[in-house]
C-alpha positions in Angstrom: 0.0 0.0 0.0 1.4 3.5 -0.8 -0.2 5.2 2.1 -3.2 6.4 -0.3 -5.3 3.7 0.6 -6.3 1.9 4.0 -8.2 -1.6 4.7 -11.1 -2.0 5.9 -10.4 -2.6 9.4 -8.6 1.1 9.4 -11.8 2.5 7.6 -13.9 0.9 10.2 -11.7 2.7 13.0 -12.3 5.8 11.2 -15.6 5.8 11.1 -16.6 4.1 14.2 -19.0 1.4 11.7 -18.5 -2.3 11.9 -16.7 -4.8 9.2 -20.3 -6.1 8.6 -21.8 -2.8 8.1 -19.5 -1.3 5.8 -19.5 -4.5 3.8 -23.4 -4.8 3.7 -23.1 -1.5 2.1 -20.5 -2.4 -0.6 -23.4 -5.1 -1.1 -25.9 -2.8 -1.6 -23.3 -0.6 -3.6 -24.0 2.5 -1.5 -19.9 2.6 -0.7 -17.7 0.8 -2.8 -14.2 0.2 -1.9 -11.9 2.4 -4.3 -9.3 -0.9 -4.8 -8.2 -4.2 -3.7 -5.1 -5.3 -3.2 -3.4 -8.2 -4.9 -4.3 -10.3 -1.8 -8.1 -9.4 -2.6 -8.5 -6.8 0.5 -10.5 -4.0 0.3 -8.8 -0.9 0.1 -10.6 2.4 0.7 -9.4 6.2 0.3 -10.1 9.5 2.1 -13.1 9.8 -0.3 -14.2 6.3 0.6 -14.1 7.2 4.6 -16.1 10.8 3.8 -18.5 8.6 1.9 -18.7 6.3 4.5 -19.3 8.9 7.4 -22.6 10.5 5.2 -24.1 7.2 5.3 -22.7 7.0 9.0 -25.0 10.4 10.0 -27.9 9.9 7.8 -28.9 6.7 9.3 -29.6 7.4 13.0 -32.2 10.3 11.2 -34.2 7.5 10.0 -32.9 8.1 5.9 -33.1 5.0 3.6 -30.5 3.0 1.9 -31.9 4.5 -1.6 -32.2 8.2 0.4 -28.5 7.3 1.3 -27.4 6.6 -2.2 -29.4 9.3 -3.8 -27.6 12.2 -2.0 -24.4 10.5 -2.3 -25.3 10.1 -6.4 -26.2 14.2 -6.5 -23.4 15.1 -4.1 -20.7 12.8 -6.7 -22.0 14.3 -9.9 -21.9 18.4 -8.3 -18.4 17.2 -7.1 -17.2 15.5 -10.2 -15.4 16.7 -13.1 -17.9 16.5 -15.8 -20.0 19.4 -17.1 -23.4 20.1 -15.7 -25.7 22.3 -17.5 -27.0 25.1 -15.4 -30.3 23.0 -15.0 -29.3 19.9 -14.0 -26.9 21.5 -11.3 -29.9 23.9 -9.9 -32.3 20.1 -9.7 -28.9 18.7 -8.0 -28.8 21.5 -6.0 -32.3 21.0 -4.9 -31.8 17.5 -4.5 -28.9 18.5 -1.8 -30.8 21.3 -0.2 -34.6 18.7 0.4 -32.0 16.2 2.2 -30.5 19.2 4.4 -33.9 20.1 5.2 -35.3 16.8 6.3 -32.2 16.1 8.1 -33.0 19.3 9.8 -37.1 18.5 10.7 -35.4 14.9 12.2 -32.8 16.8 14.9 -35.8 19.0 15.7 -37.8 16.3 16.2 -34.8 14.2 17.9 -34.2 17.8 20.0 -37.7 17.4 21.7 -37.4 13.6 22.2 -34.4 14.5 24.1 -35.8 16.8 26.3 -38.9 14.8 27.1 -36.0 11.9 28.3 -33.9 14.7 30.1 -37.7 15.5 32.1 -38.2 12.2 33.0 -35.1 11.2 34.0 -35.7 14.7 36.6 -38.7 13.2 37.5 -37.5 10.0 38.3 -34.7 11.5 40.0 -36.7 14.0 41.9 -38.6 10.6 43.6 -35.3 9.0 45.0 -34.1 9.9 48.4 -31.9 13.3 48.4 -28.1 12.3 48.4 -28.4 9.0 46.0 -25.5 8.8 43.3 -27.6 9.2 40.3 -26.0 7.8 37.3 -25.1 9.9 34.0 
């Protein structure tokens, strides 16, 4: 290896996601590794690991695999080299902007979810005799 690339293992260091996980989603094709090595390893990049850590944060909001591989499919082709008509970036655009929206609605949503925990977990605390370690 020439310090470019990383196996899996690494990658799932990096990005705190199991073996399994990351290769259920070379399965499914959301995150292919960039290379193998002539042993058959996989061998993944920086661009592999970023790719890896969208899929990472979109997840816990509740997104899809398809949701997953459709921002990552806009996000590639705004990224890429290739020339994009002025419409087709604007609907990419778009594309990027309804997924930053929804991701925003689910961490408001998440946000009051937490806060009804944090009250409950006042409540309970409020019941239990005065000096008790409480745990965090």
């Amino acid at each position: 290896m020439d310090g470019k690339h990383m196996q899996i293992g690494e990658a799932a260091t990096r990005t705190e996601l199991s073996l399994r996980t990351i290769r259920h989603y070379e399965e499914t094709g959301l995150v292919v590794p960039s290379a193998r090595s002539r042993g058959g390893f996989r061998l993944y990049t920086e661009t592999d690991v970023a790719r890896l850590m969208v899929v990472r944060r979109m997840k816990p909001l509740g997104f899809t695999l398809d949701q997953m591989r459709d921002l990552l499919d806009a996000t590639d082709r705004l990224d890429g080299d290739g020339e994009l008509g002025p419409d087709e970036y604007e609907t990419l655009l778009e594309r990027v902007r309804a997924y930053e929206r929804a991701a925003a609605e689910q961490v408001e949503k998440l946000r009051v979810q937490l806060a009804r925990a944090e009250d409950f977990a006042a409540t309970l605390r409020a019941r239990l005799p005065a000096g008790e370690p409480t745990r965090s």
